[in-house]
C-alpha positions in Angstrom: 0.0 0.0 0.0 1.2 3.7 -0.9 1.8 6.1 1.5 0.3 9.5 1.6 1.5 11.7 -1.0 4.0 14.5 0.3 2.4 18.2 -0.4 4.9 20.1 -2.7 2.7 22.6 -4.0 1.8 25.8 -1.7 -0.2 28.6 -1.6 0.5 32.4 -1.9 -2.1 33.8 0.0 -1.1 37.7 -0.2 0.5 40.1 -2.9 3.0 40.9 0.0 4.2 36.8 0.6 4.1 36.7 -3.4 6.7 39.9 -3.7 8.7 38.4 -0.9 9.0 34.8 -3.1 10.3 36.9 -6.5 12.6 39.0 -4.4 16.6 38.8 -5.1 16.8 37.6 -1.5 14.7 34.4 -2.1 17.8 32.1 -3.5 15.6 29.4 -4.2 14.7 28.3 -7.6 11.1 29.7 -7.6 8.3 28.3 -9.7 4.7 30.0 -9.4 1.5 28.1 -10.6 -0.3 31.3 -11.8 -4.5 30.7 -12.1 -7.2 33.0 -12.4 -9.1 32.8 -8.8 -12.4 31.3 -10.7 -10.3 28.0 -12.7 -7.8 27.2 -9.7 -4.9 25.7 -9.7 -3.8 23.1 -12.3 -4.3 19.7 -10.5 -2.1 17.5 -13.0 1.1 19.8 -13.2 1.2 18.8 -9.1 2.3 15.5 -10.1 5.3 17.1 -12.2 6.4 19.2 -9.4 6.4 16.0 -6.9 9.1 14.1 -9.5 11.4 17.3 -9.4 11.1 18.0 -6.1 12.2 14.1 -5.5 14.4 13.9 -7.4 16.1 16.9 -7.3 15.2 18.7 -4.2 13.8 16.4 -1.1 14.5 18.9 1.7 12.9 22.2 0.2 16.5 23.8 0.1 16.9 24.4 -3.5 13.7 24.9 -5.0 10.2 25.8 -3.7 6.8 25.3 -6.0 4.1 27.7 -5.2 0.2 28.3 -6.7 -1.2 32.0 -6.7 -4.1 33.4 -8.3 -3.4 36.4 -11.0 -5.1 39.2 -8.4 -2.1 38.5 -6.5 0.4 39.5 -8.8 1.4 43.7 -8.7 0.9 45.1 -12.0 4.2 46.3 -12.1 5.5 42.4 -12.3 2.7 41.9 -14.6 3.8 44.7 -17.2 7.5 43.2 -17.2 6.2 39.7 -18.3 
């Protein structure tokens, strides 16, 4: 029987935590699963982001996978995309 699958996938829950995770001082390899509030977040890309995270990352040092809705984003870092 297979264990529980390990949750690699978090939530931004503010534009401030989402500035903080794009910041220069964040040295983590940062990937952001950006959704419009009303679809959510895409459900089968979790499953890719488990197989890097084992195999490349284990311990959340390196890398970090996050999900945030578009309202979320500043429209500064919006414009410059």
């Amino acid at each position: 029987m297979r264990g529980k699958k390990r949750e690699v996938l978090f939530a931004i829950d503010s534009t401030d935590q989402f500035l903080e995770k794009i910041s220069p001082e964040n040295k983590k390899l940062t990937c952001i699963d950006l959704h419009l509030p009303f679809f959510g977040r895409c459900e089968t890309m979790q499953e890719n982001y488990r197989s890097l995270h084992v195999r490349f990352d284990e311990d959340f040092v390196k890398m970090e996978f996050l999900s945030s809705t578009a309202d979320l984003v500043p429209e500064e870092v919006l414009a410059s995309l």
